[in-house]
N, C-alpha and C positions, 0 to 999 in steps of 0.2 A: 504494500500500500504506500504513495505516495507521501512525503513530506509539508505542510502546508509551511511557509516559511516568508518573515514579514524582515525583509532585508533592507536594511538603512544605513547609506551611507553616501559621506559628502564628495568622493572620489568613483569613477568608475570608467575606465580606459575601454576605447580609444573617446571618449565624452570626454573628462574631465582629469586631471592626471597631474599631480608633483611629484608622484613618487611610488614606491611599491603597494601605496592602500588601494590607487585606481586599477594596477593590474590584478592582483589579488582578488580586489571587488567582480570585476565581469568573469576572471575566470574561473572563481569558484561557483560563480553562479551559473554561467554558460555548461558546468559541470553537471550542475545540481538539477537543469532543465533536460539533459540529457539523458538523465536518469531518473528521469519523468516525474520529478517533483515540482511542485505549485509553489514558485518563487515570485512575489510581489516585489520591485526592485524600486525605492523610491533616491531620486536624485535634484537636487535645486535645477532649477531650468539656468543657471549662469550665461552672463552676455559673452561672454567668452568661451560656452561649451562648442565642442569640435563636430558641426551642423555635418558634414562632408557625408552625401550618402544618408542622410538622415531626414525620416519622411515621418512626422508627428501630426497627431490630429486629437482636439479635444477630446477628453472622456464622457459623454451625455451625462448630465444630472451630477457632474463635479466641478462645475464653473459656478462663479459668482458667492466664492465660500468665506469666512471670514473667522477669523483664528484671533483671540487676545493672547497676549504673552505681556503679562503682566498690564501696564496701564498704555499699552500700546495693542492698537489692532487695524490687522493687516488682511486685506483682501488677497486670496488666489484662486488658480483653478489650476486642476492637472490638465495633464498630456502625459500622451503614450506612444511610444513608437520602438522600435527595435536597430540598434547600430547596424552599419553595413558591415557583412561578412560576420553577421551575430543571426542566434537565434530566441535570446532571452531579452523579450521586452522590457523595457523600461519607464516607469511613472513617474513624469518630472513636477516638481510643483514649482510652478511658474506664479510668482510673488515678486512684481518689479522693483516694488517699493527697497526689498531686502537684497534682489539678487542681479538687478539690471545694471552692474555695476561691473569696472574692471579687476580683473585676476579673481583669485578662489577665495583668497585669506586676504588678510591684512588690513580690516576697517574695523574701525572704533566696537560698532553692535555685532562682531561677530559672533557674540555668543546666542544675540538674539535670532540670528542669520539660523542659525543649527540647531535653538530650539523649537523653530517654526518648524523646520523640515522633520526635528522628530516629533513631533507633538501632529503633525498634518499627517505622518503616515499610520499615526492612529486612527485620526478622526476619518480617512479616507477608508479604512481596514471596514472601520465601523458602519460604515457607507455602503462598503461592497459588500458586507456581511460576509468576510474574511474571515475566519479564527482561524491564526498560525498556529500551530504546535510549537514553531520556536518562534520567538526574535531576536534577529542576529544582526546588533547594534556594532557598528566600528568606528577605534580609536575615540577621544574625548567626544570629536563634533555631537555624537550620538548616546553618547556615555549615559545620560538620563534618564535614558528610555528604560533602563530595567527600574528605576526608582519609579516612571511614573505607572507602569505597570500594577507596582503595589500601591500606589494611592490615585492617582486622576483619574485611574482606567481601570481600578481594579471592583468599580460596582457592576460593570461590564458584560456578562458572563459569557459574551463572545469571546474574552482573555484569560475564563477561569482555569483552562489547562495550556494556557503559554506560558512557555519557558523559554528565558533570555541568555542569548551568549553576549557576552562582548569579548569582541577581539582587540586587543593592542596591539597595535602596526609597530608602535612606537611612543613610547613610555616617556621620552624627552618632550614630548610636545602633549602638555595637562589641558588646554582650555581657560586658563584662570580668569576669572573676572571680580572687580569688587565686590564685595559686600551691600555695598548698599543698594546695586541692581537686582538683592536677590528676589524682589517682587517680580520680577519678569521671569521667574521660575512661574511663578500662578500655583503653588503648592498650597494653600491656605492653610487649613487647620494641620497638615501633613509637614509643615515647615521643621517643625521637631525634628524631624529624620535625618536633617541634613547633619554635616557634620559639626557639632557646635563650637567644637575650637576653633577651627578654620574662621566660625562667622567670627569668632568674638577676635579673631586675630584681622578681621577685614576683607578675607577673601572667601570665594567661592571655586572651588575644585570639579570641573566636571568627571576629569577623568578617575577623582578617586571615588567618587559617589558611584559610578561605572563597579568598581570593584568592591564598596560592601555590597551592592544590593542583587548583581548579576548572578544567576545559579549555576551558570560555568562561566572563569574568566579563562580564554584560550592567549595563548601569545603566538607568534609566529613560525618561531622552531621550538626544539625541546632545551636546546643551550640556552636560548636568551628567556626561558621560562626559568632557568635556576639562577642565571645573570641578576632577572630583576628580583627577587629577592635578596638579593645582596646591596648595602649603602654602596658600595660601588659602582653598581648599575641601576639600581631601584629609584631615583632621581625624587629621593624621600618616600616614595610609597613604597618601600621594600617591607615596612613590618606590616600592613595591610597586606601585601603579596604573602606574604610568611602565613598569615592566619587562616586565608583560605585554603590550605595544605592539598589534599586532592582534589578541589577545584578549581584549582590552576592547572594547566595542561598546556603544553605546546606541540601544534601541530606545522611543521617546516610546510613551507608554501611549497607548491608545487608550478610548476613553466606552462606555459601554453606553447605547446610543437605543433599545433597548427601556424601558429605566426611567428614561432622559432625555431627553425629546423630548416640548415643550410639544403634541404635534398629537394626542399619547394621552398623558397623567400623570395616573395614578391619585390622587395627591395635590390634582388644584387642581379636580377637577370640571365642567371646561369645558376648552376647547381652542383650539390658534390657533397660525398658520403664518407664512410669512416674505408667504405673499401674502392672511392675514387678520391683521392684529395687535391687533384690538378687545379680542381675548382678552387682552391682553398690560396693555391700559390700564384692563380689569375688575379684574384682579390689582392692579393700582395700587393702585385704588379701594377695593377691598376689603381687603388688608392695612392701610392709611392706619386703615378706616374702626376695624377689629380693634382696634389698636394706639392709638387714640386721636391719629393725628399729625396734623400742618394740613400737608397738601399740597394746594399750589396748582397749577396749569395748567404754568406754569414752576419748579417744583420738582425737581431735581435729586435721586431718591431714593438714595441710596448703599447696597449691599450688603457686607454680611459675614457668611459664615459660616465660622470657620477653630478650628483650634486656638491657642489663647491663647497660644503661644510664640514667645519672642524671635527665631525663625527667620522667624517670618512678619512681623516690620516692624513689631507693633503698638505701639514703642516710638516710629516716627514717626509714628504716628496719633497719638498723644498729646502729640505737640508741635503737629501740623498740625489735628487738628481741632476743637481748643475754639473757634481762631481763626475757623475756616472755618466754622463755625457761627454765630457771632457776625455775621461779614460778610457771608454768601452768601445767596441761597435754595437750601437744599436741607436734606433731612432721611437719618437712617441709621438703616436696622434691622440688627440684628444678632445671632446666636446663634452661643455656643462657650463653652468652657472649656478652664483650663489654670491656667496660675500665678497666685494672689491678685490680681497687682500688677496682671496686664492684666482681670482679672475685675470686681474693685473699681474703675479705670477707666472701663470702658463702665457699671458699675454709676451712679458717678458723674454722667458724660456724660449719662445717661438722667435723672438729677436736676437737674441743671443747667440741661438744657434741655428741658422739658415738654413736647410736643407735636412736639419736634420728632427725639428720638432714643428708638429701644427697644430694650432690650437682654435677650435672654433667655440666660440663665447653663445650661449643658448642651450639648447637642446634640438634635436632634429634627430625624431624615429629611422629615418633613412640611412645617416650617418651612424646611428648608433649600431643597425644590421651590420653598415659595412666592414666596423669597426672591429667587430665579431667575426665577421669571416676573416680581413685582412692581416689582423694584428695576429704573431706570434701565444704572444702572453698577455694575460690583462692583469693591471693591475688594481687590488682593494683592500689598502694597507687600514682598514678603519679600527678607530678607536675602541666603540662598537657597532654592530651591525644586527638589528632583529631578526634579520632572514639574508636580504640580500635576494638579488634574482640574475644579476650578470655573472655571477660566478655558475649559475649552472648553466646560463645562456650560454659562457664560455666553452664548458665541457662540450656545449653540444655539438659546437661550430669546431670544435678539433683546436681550441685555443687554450694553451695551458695557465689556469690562475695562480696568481701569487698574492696570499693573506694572508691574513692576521687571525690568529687562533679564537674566534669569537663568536658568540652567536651561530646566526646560521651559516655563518662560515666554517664553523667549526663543524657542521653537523652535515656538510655537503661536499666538500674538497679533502680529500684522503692525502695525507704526506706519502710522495714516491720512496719507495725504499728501490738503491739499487742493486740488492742483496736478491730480493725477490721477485723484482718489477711490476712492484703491486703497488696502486696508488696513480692519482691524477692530478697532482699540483705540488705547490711549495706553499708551507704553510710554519710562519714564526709567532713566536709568544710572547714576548715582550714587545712593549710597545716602545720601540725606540728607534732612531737612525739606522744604529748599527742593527739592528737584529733585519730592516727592512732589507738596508744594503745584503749583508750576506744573505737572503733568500734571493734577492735576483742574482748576487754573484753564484751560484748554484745553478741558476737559470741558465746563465750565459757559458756557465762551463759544459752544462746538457745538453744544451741547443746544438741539432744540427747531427747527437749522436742515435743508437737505436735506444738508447733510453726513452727521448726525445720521443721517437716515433710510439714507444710503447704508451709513456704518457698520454699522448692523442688518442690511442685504439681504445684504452681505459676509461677514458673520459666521455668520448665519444659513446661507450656503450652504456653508461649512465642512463636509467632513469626517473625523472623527477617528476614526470606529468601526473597531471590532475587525476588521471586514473587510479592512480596510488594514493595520493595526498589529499584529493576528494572523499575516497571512502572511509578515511579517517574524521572526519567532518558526521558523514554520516555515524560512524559508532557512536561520536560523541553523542547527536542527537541521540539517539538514541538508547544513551544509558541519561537522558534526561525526560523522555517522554513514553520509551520503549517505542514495540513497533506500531508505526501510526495504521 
């Protein structure tokens, strides 16, 4: 029997997208419709959502609605339509006032921004006469949703057998907002529940309210579920992670090899497998030739495509690669943004050294493909990492990664041993210069040998698809609802 399942969140790729919550979003769901469950997917209509291929049309009798959150009230109405090369539609609440605005984050009411979207895909549920067996709320934006469950919604009895997951993408980024906005909660006499140190200290926390009131909190691998319990990754909510003891669970994201899997990608126009790799050394040639770089036979090409932030390590690139440049054969392409400091960096790096580094400032899905097929090795030296998805992107593309013992790095990239030839990357543990430099000096000493080739076949035969990392999802549900 099917899963009824009331899915909420403020990312979902190729729509809307900063980072691993929007791919994670459509492809768990794009999973979850394939296996013929009844997923409601609700998303902000943003002026900035990626329309391409996308055919929407009012939902009858959900226009002209009108939602208070607190002492403000806002007009919307859904829509509905399904991305191109998808098959799991999606319900956007299209609310100008909150959402006709540029980028996804970054305005003063975001918090009101994300209460609306969780609070409307109740009242829309209530509308369709929905009852989920779950709701599977993600990261802070949504974090609410299991608290209003027990109180806004819980006289309901459309809701009397929903059970809430919230998932953590990423535990660094809480939602906070003042204290004294907490009337735009609309909790009334339920106000109690909230957490009352917090208020009396001034803030409001959505993402820890997420994890008292959620009946399973999931995180994204099973490393960075034991990470955040610890003050060193817990970003303060590690004794809250600690109390929930088996209702904390990590389940490692799984890849979508429909849109990543060098043997069909639309992006690079040719093709190639673990048992043709010509395809692989075309891409070489060809980005080298794009980008103007001098790659040689024995050139080590390095990849990076990340967010610009201090999580992802790029503060030890900046120690480690003017030098390794200087010294080594090999060259780095690279695209992302984020903060000035790493921007202007690779900016730099690409002047420094002519032909031999390129750096494109943004993001572009296309470049990121090629990046993957062309580059040798990629690099993701991060601080920490919740999951991570280009490190498995790599294996797939026959690209060997080099990380940092973390998270779901840790729980997807195997250290080569060349005793047994077992294993698909380099993988260091401290976090420092020196521990980064000598895993790519190991790189460059393998490079080129049958180590080398072995690492590719190993990697290459990895798998990480939603096949597998999907029906882990499902168990869960299901040791919270049994079978529906």
């Amino acid at each position: 029997m099917p899963y009824r399942v009331l899915f909420i969140s403020a990312e979902y790729a190729p729509l809307a997208k900063t980072g691993g919550l929007g791919d994670v979003s459509s492809a768990l769901c794009e999973y979850l419709h394939s296996q013929g469950h009844d997923v409601r997917v609700f998303l902000p209509w943003y002026r900035d959502l990626n329309r391409e291929g996308l055919d929407v049309s009012p939902v009858p009798g959900l226009e002209d609605l009108f939602l208070d959150i607190g002492p403000h009230r806002y007009e919307y109405r859904i829509l509905v339509g399904t991305p191109l090369g998808y098959r799991q539609p999606v319900h956007f609440i299209d609310c100008p006032a909150l959402y006709d605005r540029p980028g996804i984050y970054g305005h003063a009411d975001d918090h009101r921004r994300f209460l609306l979207l969780t609070r409307a895909a109740f009242e829309v549920a209530q509308r369709m006469a929905f009852a989920p067996h779950i709701l599977h709320c993600n990261d802070w934006h949504t974090a609410f949703a299991p608290l209003y469950l027990r109180t806004n919604y819980a006289w309901d009895r459309l809701f009397a057998a929903t059970r809430s997951v919230l998932t953590i993408h990423n535990i660094g980024y809480q939602g906070v907002f003042w204290s004294m906005e907490v009337g735009d909660l609309s909790l009334g006499d339920a106000q109690w529940m909230l957490h009352q140190d917090d208020l009396r200290e001034g803030r409001v926390n959505p993402m820890l309210h997420g994890i008292m009131y959620a009946d399973l909190v999931s995180t994204v691998s099973p490393t960075y579920a034991r990470e955040i319990c610890t003050p060193e990754y817990g970003a303060g909510l590690d004794p809250f992670l600690r109390r929930r003891g088996a209702q904390l669970i990590g389940i490692l994201n799984g890849v979508d090899y429909d849109e990543w899997d060098p043997r069909h990608d639309r992006h690079l126009g040719f093709e190639y497998s673990a048992d043709d790799l010509s395809g692989k050394a075309l891409a070489k040639r060809t980005l080298a030739s794009e980008f103007s770089l001098s790659v040689g036979p024995r050139t080590l090409l390095l990849g990076i495509a990340s967010r610009l932030v201090a999580q992802k390590g790029i503060d030890l690139l900046e120690t480690v690669l003017p030098d390794l440049l200087s010294q080594a054969d090999c060259a780095l392409v690279a695209v992302g943004s984020g903060e000035p400091r790493y921007e202007q960096f690779l900016t730099r790096l690409a002047v420094e050294f002519p032909g031999r580094v390129h750096f494109t400032r943004g993001y572009s899905e296309r470049l990121a493909h090629w990046i993957e097929a062309a580059a040798d090795a990629f690099l993701m030296p991060s601080r920490y990492e919740p999951c991570g998805l280009n490190q498995m992107y790599s294996l797939r593309y026959g690209t060997v990664p080099i990380v940092r013992h973390t998270g779901g790095l840790a729980d997807s990239v195997t250290p080569y041993s060349k005793t047994d030839r077992t294993g698909d990357g380099f993988v260091f543990h401290e976090y420092s210069p020196g521990a980064l430099r000598a895993a790519i000096d190991q790189a460059l000493a393998l490079y080129g040998t049958a180590h080398w080739a072995r690492m590719i076949q190993n990697g290459m035969a990895q798998d990480y698809s939603w096949k597998n990392q999907g029906q882990l999802y499902l168990d869960a549900y299901r040791d919270l609802v049994g079978s529906a």
